[in-house]
MARKOLNU-13739 format. One record per residue: y, x, z negated of N, C-alpha, C, O, CB in turn. Coordinates in Angstrom, 1 decimal. Glycine has a CB too. Layout:
SITE    n_yy    n_xx    n_zz   ca_yy   ca_xx   ca_zz    c_yy    c_xx    c_zz    o_yy    o_xx    o_zz   cb_yy   cb_xx   cb_zz
SITE       Y       X       Z       Y       X       Z       Y       X       Z       Y       X       Z       Y       X       Z
...
***
This chain:
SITE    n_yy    n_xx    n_zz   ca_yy   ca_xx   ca_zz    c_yy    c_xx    c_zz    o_yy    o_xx    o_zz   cb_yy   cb_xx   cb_zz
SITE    -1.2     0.8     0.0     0.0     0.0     0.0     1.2     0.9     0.0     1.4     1.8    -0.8     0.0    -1.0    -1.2
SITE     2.4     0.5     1.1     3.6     1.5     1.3     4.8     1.1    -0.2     4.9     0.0    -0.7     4.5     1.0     3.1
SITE     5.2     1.9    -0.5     6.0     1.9    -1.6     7.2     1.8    -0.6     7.4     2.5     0.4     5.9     3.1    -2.8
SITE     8.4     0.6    -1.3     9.1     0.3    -0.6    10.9     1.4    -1.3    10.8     2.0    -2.3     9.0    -1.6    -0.5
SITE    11.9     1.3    -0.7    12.7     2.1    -0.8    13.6     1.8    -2.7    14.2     2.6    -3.4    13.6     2.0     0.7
SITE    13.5     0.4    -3.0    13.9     0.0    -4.0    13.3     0.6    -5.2    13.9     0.7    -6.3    13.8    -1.0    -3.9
SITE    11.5     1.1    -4.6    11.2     1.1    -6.1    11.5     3.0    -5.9    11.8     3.7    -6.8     9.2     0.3    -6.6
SITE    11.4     3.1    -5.3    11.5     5.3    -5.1    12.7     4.8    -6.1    12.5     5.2    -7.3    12.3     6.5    -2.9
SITE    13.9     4.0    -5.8    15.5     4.4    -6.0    15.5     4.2    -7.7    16.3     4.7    -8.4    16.7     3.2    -4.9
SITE    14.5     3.2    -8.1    14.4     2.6    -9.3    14.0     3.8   -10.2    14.6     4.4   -11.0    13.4     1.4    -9.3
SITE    12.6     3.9    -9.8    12.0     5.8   -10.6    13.2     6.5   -10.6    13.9     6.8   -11.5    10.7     7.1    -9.6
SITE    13.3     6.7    -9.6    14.3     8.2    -9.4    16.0     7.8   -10.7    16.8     8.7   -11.0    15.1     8.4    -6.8
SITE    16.1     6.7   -11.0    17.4     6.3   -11.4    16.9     6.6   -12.7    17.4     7.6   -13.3    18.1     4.8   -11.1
SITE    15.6     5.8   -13.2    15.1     6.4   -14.7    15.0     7.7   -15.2    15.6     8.1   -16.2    13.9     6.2   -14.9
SITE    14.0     8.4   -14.2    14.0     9.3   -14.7    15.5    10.4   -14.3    15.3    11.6   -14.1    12.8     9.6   -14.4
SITE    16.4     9.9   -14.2    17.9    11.1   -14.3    18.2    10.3   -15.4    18.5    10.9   -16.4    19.5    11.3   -12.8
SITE    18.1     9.3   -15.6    18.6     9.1   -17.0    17.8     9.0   -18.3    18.3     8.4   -19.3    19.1     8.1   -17.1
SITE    16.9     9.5   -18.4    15.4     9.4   -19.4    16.3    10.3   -20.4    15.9    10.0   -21.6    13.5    10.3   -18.8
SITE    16.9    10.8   -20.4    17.3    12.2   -21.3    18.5    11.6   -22.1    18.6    12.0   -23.3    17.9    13.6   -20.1
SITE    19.5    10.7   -21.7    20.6    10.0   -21.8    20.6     9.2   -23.3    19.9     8.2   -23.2    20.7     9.0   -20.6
SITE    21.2     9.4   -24.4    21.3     8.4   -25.1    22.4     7.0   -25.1    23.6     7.3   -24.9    21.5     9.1   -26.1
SITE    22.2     5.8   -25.1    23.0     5.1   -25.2    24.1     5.5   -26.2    24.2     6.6   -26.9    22.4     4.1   -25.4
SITE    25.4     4.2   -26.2    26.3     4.7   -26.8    26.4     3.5   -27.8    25.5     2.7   -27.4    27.5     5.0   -25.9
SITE    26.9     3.1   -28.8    26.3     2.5   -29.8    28.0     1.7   -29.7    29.1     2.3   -29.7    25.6     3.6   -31.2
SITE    27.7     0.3   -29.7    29.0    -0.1   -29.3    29.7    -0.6   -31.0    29.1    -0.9   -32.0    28.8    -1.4   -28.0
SITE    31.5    -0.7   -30.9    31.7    -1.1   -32.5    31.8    -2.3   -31.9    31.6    -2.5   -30.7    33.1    -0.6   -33.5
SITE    32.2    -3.3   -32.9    32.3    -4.7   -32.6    33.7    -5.0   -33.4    34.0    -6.2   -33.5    31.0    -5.6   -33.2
SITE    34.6    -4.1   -33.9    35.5    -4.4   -34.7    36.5    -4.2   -33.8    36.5    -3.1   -33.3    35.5    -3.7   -35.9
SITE    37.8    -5.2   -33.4    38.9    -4.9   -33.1    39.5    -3.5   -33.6    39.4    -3.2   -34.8    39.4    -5.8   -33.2
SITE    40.5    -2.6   -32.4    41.0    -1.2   -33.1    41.8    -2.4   -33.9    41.9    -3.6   -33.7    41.8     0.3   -32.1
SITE    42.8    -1.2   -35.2    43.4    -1.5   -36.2    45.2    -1.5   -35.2    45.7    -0.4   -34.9    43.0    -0.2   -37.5
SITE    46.0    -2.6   -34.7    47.3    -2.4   -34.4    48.1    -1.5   -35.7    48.1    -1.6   -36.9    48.0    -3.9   -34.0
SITE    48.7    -0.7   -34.9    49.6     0.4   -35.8    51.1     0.3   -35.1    51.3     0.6   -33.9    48.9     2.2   -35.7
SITE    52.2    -0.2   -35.8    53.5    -0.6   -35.7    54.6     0.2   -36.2    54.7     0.5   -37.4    53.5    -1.7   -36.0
SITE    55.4     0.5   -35.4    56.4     1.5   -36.2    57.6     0.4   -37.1    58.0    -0.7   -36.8    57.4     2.6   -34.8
SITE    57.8     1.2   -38.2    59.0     0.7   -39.1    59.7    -0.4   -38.6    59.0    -0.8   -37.7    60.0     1.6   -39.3
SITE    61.0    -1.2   -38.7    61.9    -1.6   -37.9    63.1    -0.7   -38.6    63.5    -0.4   -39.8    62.0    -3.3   -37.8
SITE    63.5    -0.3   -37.3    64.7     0.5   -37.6    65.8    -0.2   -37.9    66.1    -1.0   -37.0    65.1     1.3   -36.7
SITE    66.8    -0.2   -39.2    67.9    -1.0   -38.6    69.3    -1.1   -37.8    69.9    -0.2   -37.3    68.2    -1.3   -39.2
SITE    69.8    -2.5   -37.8    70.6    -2.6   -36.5    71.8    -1.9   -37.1    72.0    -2.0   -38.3    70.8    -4.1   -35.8
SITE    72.6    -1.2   -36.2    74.0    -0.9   -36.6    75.0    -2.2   -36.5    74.5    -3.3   -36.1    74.5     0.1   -35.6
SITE    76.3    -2.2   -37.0    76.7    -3.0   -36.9    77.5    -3.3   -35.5    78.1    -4.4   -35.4    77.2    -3.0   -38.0
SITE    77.5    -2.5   -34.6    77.6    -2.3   -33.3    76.7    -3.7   -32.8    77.0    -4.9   -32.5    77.1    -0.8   -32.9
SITE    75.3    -2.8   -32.7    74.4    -3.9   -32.4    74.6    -5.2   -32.7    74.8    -6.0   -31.8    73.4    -3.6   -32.9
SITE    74.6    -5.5   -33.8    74.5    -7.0   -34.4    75.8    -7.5   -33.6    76.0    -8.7   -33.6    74.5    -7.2   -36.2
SITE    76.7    -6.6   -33.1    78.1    -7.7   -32.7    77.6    -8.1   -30.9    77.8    -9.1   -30.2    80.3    -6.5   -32.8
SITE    77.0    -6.7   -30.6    76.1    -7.1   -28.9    75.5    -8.5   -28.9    75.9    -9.4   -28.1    74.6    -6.0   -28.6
SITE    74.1    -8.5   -30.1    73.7    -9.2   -30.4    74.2   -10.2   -30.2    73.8   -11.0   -29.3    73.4    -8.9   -31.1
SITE    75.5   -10.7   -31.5    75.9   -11.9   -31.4    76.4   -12.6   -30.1    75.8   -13.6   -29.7    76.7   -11.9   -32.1
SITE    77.2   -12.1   -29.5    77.5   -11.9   -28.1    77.1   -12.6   -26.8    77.5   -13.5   -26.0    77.1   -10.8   -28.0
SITE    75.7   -11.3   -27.0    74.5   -12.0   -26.0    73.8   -13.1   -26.2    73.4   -13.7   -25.2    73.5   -11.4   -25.8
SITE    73.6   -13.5   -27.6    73.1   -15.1   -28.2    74.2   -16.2   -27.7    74.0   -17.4   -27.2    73.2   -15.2   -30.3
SITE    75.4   -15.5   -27.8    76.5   -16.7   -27.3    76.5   -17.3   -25.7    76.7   -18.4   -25.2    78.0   -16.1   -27.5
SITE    76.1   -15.8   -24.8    76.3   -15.9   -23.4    75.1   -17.2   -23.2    75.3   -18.3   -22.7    75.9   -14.2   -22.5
SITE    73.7   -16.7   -24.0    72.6   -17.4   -23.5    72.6   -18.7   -23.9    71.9   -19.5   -23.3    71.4   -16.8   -23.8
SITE    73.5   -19.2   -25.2    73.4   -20.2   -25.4    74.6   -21.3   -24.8    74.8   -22.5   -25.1    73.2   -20.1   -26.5
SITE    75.1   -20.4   -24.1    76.6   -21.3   -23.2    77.5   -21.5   -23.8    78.2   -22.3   -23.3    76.7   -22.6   -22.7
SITE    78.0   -20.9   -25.1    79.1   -21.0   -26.2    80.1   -19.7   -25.6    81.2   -19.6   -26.1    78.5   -20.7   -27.9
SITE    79.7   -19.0   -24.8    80.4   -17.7   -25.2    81.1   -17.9   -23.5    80.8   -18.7   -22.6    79.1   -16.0   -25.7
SITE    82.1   -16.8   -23.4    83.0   -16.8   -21.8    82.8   -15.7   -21.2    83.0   -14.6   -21.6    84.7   -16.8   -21.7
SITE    82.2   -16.2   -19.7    82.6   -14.2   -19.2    82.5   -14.8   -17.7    81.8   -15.7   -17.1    81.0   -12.3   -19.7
SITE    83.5   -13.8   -17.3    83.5   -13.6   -15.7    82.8   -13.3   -14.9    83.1   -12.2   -14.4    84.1   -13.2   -15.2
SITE    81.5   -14.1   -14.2    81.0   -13.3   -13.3    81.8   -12.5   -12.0    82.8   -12.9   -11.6    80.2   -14.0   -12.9
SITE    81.3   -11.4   -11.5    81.8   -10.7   -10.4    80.4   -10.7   -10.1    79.6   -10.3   -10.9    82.7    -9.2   -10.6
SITE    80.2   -11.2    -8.9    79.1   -11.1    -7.2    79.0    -9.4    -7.2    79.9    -8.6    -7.6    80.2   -11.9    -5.1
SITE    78.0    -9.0    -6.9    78.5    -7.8    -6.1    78.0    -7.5    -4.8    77.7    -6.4    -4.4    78.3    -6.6    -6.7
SITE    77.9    -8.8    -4.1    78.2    -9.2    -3.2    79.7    -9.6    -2.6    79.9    -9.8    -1.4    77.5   -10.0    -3.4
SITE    80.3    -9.5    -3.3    81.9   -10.2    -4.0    82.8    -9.0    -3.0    83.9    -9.3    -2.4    82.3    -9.9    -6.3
SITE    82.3    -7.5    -2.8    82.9    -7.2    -1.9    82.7    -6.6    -1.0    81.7    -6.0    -1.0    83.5    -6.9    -2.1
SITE    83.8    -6.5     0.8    83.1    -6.3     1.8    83.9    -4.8     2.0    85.0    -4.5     1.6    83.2    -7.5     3.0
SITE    83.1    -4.0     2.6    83.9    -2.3     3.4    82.9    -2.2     4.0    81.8    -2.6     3.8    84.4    -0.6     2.4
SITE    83.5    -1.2     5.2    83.1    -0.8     6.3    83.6     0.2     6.7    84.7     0.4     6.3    83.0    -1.5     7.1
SITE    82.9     1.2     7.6    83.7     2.1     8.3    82.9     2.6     9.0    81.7     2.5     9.1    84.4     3.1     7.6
SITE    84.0     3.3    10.0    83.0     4.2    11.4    82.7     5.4    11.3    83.5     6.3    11.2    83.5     4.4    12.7
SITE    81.5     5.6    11.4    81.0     7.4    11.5    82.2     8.2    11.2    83.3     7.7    11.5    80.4     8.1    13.3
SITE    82.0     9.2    10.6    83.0    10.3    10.9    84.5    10.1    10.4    85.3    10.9    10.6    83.0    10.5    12.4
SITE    84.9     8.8     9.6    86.0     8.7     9.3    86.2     9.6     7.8    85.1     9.7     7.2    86.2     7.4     9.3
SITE    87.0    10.0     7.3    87.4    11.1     6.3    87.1    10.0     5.5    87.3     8.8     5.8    89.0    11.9     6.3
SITE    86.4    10.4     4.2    86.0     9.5     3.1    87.3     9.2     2.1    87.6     8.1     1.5    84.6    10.2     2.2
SITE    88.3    10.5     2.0    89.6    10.4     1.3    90.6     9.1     2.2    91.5     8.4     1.6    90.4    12.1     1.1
SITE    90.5     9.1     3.0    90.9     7.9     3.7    90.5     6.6     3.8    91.2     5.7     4.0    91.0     8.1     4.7
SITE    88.9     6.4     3.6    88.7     5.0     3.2    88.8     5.0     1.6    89.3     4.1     1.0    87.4     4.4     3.8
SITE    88.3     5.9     1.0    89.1     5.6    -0.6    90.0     5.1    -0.7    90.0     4.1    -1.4    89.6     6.6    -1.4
SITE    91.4     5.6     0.2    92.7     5.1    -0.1    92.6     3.5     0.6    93.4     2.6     0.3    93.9     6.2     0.5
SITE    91.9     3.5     1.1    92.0     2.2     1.7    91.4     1.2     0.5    92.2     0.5     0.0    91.3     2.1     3.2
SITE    90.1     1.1     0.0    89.7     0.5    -0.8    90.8     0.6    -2.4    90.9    -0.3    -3.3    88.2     0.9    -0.9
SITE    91.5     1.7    -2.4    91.9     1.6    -3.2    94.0     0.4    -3.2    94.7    -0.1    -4.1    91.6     3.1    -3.6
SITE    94.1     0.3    -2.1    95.0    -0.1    -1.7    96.4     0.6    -1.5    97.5     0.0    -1.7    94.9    -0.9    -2.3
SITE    96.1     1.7    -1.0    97.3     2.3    -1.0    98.0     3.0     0.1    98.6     4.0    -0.1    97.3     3.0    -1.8
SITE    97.9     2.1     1.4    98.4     2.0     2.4    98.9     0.6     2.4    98.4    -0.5     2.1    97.7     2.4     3.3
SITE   100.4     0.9     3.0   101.2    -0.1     2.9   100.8    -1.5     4.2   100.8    -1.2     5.4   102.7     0.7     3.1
SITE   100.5    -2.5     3.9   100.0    -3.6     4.5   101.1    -3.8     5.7   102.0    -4.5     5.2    99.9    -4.9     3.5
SITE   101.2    -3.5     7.1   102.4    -4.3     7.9   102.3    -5.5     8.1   103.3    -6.1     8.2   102.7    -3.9     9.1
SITE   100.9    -6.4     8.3   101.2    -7.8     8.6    99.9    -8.3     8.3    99.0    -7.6     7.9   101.7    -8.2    10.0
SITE    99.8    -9.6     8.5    98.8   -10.7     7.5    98.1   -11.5     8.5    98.2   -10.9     9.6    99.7   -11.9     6.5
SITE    97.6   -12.3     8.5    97.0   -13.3     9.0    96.1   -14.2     7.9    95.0   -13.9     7.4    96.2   -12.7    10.3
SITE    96.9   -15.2     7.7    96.1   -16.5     6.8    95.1   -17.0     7.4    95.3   -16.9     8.6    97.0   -17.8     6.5
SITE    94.1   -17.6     7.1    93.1   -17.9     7.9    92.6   -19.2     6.8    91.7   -19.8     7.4    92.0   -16.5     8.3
SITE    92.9   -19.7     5.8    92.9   -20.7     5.2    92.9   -22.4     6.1    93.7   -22.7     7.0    94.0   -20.3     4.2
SITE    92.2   -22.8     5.7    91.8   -24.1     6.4    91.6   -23.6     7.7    92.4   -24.1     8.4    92.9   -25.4     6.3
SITE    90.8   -22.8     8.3    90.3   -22.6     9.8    88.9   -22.6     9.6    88.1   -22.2     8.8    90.9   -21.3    10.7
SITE    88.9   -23.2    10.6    87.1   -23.2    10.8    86.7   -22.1    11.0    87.6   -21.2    11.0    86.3   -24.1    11.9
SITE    85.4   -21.6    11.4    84.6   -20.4    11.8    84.6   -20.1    13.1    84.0   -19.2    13.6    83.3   -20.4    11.3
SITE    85.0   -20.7    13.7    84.7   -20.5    15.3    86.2   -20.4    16.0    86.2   -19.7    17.1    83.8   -22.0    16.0
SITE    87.5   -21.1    15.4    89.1   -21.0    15.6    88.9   -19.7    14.9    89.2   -18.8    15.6    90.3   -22.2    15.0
SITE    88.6   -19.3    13.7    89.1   -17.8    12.8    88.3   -17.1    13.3    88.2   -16.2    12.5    88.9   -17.6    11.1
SITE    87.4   -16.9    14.6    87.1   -15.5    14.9    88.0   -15.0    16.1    88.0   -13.8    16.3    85.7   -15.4    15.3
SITE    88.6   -15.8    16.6    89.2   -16.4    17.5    90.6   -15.3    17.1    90.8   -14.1    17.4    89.2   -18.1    17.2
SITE    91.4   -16.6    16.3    92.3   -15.8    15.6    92.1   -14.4    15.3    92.9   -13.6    15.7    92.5   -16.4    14.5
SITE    91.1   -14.0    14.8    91.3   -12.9    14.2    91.0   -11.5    15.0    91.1   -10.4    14.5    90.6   -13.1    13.1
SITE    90.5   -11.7    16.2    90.3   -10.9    17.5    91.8   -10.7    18.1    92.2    -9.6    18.5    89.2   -11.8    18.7
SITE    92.7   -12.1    18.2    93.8   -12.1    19.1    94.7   -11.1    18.3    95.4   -10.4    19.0    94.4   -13.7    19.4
SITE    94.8   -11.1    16.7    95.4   -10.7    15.5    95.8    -9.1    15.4    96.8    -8.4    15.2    94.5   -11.2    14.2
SITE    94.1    -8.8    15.8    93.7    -7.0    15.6    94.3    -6.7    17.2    95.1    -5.7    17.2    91.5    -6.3    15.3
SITE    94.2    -7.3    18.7    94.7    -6.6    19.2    96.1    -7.5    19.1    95.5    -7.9    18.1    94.1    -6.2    20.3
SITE    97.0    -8.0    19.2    98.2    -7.8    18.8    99.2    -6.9    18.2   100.2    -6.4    18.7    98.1    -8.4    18.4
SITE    98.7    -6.6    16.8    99.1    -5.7    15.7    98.2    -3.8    16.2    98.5    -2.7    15.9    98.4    -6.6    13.9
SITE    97.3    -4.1    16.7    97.2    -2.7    17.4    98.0    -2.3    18.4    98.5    -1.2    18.6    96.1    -2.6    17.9
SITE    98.0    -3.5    19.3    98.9    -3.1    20.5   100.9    -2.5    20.2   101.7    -1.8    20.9    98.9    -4.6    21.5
SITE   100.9    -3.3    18.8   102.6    -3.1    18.4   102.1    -1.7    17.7   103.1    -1.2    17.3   103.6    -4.5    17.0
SITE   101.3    -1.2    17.5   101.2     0.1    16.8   101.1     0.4    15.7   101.3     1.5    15.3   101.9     0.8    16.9
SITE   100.7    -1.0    14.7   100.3    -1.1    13.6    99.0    -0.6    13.1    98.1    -0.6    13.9   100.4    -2.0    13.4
SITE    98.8     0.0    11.3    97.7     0.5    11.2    97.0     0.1    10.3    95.9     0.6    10.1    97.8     1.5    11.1
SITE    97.5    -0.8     9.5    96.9    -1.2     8.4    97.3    -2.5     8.3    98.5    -2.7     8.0    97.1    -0.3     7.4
SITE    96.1    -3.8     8.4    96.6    -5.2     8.2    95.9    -6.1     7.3    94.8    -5.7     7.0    96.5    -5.9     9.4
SITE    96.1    -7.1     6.8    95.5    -7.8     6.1    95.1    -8.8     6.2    95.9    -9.4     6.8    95.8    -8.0     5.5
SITE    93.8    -9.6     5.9    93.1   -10.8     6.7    93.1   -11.5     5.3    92.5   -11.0     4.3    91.4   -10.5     7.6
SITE    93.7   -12.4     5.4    93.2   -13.5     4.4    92.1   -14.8     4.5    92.4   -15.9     5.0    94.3   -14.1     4.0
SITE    90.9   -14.5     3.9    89.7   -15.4     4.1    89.7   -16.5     3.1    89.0   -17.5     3.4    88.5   -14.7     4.1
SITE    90.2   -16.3     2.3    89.8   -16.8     0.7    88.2   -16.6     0.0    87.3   -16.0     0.6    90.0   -18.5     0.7
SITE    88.3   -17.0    -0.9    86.8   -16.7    -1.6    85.9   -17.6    -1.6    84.8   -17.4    -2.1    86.9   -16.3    -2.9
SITE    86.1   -19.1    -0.9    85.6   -20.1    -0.7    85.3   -21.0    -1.0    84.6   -21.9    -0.5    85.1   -20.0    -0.6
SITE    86.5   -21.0    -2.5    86.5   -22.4    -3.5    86.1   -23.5    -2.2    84.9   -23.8    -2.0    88.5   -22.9    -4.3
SITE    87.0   -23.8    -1.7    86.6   -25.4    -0.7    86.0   -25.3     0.1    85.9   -26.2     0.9    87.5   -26.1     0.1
SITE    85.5   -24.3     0.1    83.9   -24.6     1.1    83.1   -25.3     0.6    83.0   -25.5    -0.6    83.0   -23.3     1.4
SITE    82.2   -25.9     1.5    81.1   -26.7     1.0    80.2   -25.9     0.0    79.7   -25.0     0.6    80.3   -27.3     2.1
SITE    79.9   -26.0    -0.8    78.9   -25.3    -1.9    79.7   -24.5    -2.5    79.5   -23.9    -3.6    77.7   -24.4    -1.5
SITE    80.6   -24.6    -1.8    81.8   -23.2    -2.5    81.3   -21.7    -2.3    81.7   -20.7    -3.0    82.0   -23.2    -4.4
SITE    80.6   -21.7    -1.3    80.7   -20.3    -0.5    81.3   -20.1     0.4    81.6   -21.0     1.2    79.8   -19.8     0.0
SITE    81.8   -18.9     0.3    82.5   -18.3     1.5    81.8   -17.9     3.2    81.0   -17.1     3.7    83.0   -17.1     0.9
SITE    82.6   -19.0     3.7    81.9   -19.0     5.2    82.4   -17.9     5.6    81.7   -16.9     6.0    82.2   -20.1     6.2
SITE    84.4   -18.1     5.6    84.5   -17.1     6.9    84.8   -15.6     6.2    85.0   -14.6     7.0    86.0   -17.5     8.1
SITE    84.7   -15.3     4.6    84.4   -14.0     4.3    82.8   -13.5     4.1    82.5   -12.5     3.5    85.0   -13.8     3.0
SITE    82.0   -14.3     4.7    80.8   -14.0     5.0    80.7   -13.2     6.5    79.8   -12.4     6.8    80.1   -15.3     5.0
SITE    81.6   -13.7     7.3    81.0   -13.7     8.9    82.0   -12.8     9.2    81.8   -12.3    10.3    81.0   -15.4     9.9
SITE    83.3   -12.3     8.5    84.6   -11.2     9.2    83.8   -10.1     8.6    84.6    -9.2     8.4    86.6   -11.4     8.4
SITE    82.6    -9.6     8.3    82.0    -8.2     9.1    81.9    -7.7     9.9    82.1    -6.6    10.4    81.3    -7.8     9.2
SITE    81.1    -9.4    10.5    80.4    -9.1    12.0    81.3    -9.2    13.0    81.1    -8.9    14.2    79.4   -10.1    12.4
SITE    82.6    -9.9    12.4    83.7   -10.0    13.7    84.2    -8.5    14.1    84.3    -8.0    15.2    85.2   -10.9    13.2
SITE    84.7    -7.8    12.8    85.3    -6.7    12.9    84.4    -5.4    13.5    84.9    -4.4    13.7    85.9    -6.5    11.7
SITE    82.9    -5.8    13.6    82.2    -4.8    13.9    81.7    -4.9    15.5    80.9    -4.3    16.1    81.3    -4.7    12.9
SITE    82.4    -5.9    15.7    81.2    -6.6    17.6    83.0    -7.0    18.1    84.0    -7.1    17.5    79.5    -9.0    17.4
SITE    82.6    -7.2    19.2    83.2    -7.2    20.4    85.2    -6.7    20.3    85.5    -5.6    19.8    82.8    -9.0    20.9
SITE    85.8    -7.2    20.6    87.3    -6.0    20.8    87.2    -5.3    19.8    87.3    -4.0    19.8    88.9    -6.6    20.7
SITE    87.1    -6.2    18.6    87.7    -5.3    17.2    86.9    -4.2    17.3    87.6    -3.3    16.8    87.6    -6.1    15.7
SITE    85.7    -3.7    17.6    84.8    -3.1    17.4    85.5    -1.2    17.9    85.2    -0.1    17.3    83.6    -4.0    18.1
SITE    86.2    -1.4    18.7    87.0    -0.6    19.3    88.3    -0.2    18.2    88.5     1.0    17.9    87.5    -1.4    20.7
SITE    89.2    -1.2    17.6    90.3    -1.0    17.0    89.8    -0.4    15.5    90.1     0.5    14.8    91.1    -2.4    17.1
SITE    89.1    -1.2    15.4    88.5    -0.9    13.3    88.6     0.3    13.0    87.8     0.7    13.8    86.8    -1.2    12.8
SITE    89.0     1.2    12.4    88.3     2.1    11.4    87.8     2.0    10.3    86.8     2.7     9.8    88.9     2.8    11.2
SITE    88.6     1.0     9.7    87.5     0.9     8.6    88.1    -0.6     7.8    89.2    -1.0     8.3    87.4     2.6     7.3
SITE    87.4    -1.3     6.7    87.8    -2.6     6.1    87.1    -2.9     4.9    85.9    -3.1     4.8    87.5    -3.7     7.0
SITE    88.1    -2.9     3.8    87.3    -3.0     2.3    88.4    -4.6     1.9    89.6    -4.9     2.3    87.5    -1.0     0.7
SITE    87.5    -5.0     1.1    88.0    -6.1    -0.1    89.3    -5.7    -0.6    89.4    -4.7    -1.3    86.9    -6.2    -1.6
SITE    90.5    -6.4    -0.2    92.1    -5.9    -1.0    91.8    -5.7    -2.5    91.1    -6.4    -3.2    93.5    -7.3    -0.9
SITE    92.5    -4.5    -2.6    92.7    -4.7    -4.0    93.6    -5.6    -4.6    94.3    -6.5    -4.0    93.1    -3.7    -4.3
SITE    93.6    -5.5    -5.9    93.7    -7.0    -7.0    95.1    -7.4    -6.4    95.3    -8.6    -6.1    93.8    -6.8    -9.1
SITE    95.9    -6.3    -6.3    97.5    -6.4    -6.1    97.8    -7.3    -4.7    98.7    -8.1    -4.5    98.3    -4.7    -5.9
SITE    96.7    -7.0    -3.9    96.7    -7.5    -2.4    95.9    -9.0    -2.1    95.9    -9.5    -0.9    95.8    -6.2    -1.4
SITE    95.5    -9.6    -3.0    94.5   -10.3    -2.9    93.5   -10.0    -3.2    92.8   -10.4    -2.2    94.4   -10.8    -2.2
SITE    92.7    -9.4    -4.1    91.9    -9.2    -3.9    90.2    -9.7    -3.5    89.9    -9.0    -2.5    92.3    -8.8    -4.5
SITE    89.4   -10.4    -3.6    88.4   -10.4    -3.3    88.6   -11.8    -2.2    87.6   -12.2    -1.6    87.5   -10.3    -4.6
SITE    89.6   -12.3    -1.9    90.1   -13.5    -1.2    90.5   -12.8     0.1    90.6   -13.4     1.1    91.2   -14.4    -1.9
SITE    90.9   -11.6     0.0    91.6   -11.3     1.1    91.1    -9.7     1.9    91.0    -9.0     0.9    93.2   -11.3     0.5
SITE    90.6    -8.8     3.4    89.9    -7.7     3.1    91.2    -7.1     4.2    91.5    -7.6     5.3    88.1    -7.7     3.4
SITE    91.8    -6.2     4.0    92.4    -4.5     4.9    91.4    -4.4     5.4    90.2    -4.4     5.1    92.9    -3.0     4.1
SITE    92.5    -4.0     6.8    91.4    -3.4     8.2    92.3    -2.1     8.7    93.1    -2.3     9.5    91.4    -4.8     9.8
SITE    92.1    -0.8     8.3    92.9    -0.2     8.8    92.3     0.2    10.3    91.2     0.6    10.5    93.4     0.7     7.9
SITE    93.5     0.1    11.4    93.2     0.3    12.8    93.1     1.5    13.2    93.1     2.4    12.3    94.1    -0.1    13.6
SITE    92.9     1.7    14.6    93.2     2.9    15.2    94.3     2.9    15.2    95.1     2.1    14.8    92.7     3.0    16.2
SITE    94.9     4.8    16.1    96.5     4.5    16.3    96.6     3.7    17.9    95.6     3.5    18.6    97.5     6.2    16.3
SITE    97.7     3.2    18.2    97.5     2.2    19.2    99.1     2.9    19.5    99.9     3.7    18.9    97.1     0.2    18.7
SITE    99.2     1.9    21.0   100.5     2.4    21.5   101.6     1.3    21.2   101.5     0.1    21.2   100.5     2.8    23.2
SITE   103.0     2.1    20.7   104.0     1.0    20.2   104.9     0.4    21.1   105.7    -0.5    20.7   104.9     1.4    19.3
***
């Protein structure tokens, strides 16, 4: 009678382990071991309080998105120059309100705007989008979509770069585009 491959595999498994003692199992959970509690400073306990207030809706704070703000720039532009730009300290020559326009008139506008004020030889302008109180849901449509304006078709040419105005300028309602130089 042929001995089949299971039982070879069966022997051969015994005997490598014939030599092997088992391991003798405990049955007792290990012992949890916990450090001290350290105590709170009085620092802490005022965090503490604080954060009990935030979570329980008693307490005030401002959210900031950080989503909340937009910049851009092109390859190769000097970084000390869009600093100054996010920081607001190039002087604004002209505006464009864009309040109560739809999305499809304000890209509109805001194409005719950049070459206008490029063509007069302006370098630095300001777009006012708002932050979107009266939008439906109260997001912001058209400070959603003035990236993509400023980055695609004319403007795409004029832009150097575009951050969120600072506080003084409008800030998160309103974003600086500083241009190329253009002829006056």
């Amino acid at each position: 009678m042929a001995r089949d491959g299971r039982e070879d595999d069966r022997e051969a498994f015994e005997q490598a382990m014939s030599d092997v003692d088992p391991i003798e199992r405990d049955r007792h959970a290990p012992e949890l071991r916990g450090r001290r509690p350290v105590p709170l400073s009085e620092h802490d306990r005022e965090v503490l309080r604080e954060l009990d207030a935030l979570v329980s809706g008693s307490g005030a704070i401002e959210l900031q998105d950080p989503d909340d703000r937009l910049d851009g720039k092109v390859p190769g532009l000097d970084p000390r120059t869009f600093q100054r730009l996010k920081r607001g300290e190039f002087t604004v020559q002209d505006e464009l309100d864009l309040h109560g326009t739809d999305a499809q008139s304000a890209r509109h506008l805001v194409e005719r705007f950049l070459l206008d004020t490029h063509a007069r030889g302006l370098r630095c302008v300001r777009i006012v989008h708002g932050r979107g109180r009266n939008s439906p849901g109260g997001v912001p449509v058209l400070k959603a979509k003035l990236p993509r304006w400023l980055a695609r078709g004319p403007a795409r040419t004029l832009v150097l770069a575009y951050a969120t105005a600072a506080r003084q300028h409008g800030g998160s309602g309103a974003t600086c585009v500083l241009l190329r130089k253009g002829s006056r």
